[in-house]
C-alpha positions as CSV (number, residue, x, y, z in Angstrom):
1,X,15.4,-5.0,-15.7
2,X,12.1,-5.3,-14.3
3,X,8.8,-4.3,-16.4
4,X,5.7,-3.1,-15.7
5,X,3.3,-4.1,-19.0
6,X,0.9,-0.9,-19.9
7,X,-2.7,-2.5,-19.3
8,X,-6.2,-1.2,-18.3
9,X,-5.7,-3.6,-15.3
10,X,-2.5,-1.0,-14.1
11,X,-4.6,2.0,-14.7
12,X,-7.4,0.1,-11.9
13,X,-4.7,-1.2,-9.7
14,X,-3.4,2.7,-9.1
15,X,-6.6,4.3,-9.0
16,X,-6.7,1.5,-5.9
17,X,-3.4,2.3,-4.6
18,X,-3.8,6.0,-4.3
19,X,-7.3,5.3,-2.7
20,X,-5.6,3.7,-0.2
21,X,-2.9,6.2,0.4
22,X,-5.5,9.6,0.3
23,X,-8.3,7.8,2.3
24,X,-6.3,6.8,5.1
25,X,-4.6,10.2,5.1
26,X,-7.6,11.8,6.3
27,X,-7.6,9.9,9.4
28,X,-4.9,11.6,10.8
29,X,-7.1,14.8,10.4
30,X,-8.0,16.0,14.4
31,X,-11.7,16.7,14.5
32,X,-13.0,19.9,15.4
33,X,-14.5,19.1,18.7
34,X,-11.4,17.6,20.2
35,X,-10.1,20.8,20.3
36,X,-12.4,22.6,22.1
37,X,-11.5,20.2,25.5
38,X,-8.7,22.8,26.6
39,X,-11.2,25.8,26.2
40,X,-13.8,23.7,29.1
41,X,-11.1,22.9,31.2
42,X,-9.9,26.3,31.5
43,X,-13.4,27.5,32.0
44,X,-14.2,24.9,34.9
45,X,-11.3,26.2,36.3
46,X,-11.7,29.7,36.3
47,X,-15.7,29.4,37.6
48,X,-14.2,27.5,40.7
49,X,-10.6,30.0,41.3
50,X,-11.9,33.1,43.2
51,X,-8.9,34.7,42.3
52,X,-9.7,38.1,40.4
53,X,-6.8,36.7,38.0
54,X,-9.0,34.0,37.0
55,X,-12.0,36.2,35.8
56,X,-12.2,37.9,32.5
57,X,-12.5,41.5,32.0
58,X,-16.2,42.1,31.3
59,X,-17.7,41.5,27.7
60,X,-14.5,39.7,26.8
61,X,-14.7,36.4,26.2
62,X,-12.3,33.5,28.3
63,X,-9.5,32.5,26.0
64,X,-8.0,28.9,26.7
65,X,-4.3,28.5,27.1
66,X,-3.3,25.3,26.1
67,X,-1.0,22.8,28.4
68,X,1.6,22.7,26.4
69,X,3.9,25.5,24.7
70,X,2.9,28.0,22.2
71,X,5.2,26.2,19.5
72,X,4.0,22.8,20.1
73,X,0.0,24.4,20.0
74,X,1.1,26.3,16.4
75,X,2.8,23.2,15.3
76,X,-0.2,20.6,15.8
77,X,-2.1,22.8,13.3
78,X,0.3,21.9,10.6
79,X,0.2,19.5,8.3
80,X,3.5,18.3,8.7
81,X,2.5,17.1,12.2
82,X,-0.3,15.2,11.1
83,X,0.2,11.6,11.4
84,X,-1.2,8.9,8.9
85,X,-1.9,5.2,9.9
86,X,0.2,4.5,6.7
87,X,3.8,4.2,7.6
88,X,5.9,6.2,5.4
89,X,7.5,4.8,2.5
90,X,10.0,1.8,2.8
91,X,9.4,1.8,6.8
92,X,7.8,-1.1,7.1
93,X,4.8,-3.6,6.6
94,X,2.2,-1.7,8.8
95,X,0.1,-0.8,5.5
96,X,0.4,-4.0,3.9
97,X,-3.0,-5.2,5.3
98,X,-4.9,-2.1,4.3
99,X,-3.8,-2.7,0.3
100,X,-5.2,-6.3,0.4
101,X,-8.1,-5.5,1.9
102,X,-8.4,-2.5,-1.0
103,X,-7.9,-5.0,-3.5
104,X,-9.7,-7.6,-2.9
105,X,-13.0,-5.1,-2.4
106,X,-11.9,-3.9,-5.9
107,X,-11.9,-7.0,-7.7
108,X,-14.4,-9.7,-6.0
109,X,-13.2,-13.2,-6.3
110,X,-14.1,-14.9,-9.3
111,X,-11.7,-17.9,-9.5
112,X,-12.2,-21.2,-7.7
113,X,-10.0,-21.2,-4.6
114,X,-7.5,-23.6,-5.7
115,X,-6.8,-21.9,-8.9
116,X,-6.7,-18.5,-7.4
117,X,-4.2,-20.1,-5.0
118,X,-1.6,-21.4,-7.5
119,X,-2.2,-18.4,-9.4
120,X,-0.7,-16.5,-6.4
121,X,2.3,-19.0,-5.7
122,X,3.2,-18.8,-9.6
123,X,2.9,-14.5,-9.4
124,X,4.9,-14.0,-6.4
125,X,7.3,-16.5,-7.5
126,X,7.6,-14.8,-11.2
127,X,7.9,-11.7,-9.9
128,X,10.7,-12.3,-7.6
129,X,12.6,-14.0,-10.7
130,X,12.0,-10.9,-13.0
131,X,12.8,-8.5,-10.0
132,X,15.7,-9.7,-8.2
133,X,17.0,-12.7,-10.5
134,X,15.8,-15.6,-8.1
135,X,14.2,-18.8,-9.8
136,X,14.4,-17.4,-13.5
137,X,15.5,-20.9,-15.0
138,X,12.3,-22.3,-13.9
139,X,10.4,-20.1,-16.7
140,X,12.9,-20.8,-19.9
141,X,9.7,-19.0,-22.0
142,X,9.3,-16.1,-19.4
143,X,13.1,-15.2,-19.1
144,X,15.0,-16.7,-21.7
145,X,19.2,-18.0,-21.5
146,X,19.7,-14.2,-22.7
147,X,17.9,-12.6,-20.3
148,X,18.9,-14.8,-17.1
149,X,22.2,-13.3,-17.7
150,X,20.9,-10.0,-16.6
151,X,22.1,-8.6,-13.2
152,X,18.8,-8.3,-11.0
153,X,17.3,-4.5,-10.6
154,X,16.4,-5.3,-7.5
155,X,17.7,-6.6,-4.0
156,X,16.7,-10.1,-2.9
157,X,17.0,-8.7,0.8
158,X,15.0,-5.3,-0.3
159,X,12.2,-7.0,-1.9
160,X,8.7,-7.3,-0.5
161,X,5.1,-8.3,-2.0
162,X,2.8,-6.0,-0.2
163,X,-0.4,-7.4,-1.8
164,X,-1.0,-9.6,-3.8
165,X,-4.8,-10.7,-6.0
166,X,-5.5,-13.1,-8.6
167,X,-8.7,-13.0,-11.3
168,X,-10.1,-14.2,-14.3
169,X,-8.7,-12.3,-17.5
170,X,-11.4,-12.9,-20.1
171,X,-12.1,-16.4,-20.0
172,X,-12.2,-19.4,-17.9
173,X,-8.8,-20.3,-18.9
174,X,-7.0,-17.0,-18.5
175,X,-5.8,-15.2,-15.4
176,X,-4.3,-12.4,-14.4
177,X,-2.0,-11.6,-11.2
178,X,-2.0,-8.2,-9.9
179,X,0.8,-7.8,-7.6
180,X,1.8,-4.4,-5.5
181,X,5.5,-4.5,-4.0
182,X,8.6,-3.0,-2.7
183,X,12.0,-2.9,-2.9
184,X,15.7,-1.5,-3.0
185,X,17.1,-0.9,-7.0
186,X,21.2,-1.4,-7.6
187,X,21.4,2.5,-7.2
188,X,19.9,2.1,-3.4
189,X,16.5,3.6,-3.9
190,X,13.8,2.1,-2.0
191,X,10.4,2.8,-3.2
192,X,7.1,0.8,-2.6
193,X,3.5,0.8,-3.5
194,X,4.8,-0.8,-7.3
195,X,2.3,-2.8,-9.6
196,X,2.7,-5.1,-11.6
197,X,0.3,-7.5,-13.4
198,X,1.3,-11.2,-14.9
199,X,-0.8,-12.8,-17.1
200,X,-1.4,-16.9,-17.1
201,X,-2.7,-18.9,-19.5
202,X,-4.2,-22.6,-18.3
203,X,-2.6,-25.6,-20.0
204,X,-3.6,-29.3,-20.1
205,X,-1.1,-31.4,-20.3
206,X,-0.9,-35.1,-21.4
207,X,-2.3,-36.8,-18.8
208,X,-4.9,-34.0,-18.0
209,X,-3.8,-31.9,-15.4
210,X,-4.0,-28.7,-15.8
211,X,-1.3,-25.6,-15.2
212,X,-1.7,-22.4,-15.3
213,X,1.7,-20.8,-17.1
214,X,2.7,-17.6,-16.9
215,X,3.2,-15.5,-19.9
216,X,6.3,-13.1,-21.1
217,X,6.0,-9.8,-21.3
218,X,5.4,-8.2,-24.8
């Protein structure tokens, strides 16, 4: 079973997430002047039709017909028919970019750029192994001989990093990888927008190189 540790770092990462699902919401708001085009086309028209049809009755003002259907015209004005640049959930990567970009303005960059770059090969690969099962021998103190036993929660075919961030976690030699993803659970529920955090700790070995090592969950 996958799990999601309780941290400050989680409580961060979804204030992030819903900023990113409310903020670009609002984009698919219309603005209020758009709506008045109809109104000035059917105005130009009627000052240029001689037609006593296309003159108002005196102290009434013109009212715009719209050139589409009534339904379509009440429709439009519902939120329902509002469209967000997110796609919706589980259709797609089209709002992938937008939670990177979120995330990285959230948390500035504070590791060097090799670190931060194993750091993010180690976080996606240990959270592929704890969600869908893959790789999980190559971490014997992250997901022991009982625990590789354990049927994967998730599909390897559903599964999807959407975004992905790695920063310093107290000290110089510990990390932290904060990971949001999707994917498909063994009763066929897709759901995205996920989080997850893995912490690492940096180890020297023998010869000196260092290595940064993921930790378990507690």
């Amino acid at each position: 079973m996958t799990t999601t540790p309780r941290s400050p770092h989680l409580l961060v990462l979804s204030t992030v997430i819903l900023a990113v699902v409310g903020g670009v919401a609002l984009l698919g708001v219309p603005h209020r002047h758009k709506q008045r085009a109809p109104a000035t086309a059917t105005a130009a028209h009627a000052a240029t039709d001689p037609s006593p049809a296309a003159a108002p009755p005196a102290g009434r003002p013109t009212v715009s017909r719209p050139p589409y259907p009534a339904s379509a015209a009440s429709g439009a004005s519902t939120p329902s028919a509002l469209e967000s640049p997110l796609p919706p959930h589980g259709d797609g990567v089209a709002g992938d970019r937008a939670i990177q970009h979120l995330l990285e303005m959230a948390w500035p960059a504070d590791l060097p750029a090799d670190d931060e770059r194993e750091l993010l090969i180690a976080g996606r690969a240990v959270l592929r192994a704890d969600a869908t099962g893959v790789g999980r021998a190559k971490w014997p103190s992250v997901f022991p001989a009982s625990n590789q036993a354990v049927a994967p929660a998730f599909a390897t075919a559903r599964f999807r990093i959407q975004a992905a961030i790695a920063r310093r976690d107290g000290s110089p030699d510990k990390a932290v990888v904060h990971l949001v993803w999707a994917g498909m659970d063994r009763g066929g529920t897709f759901t995205d927008l996920r989080i997850s955090d893995w912490h690492f700790t940096r180890t020297t070995s023998k010869k000196g190189a260092a290595t940064w090592t993921p930790q378990p969950h507690t």
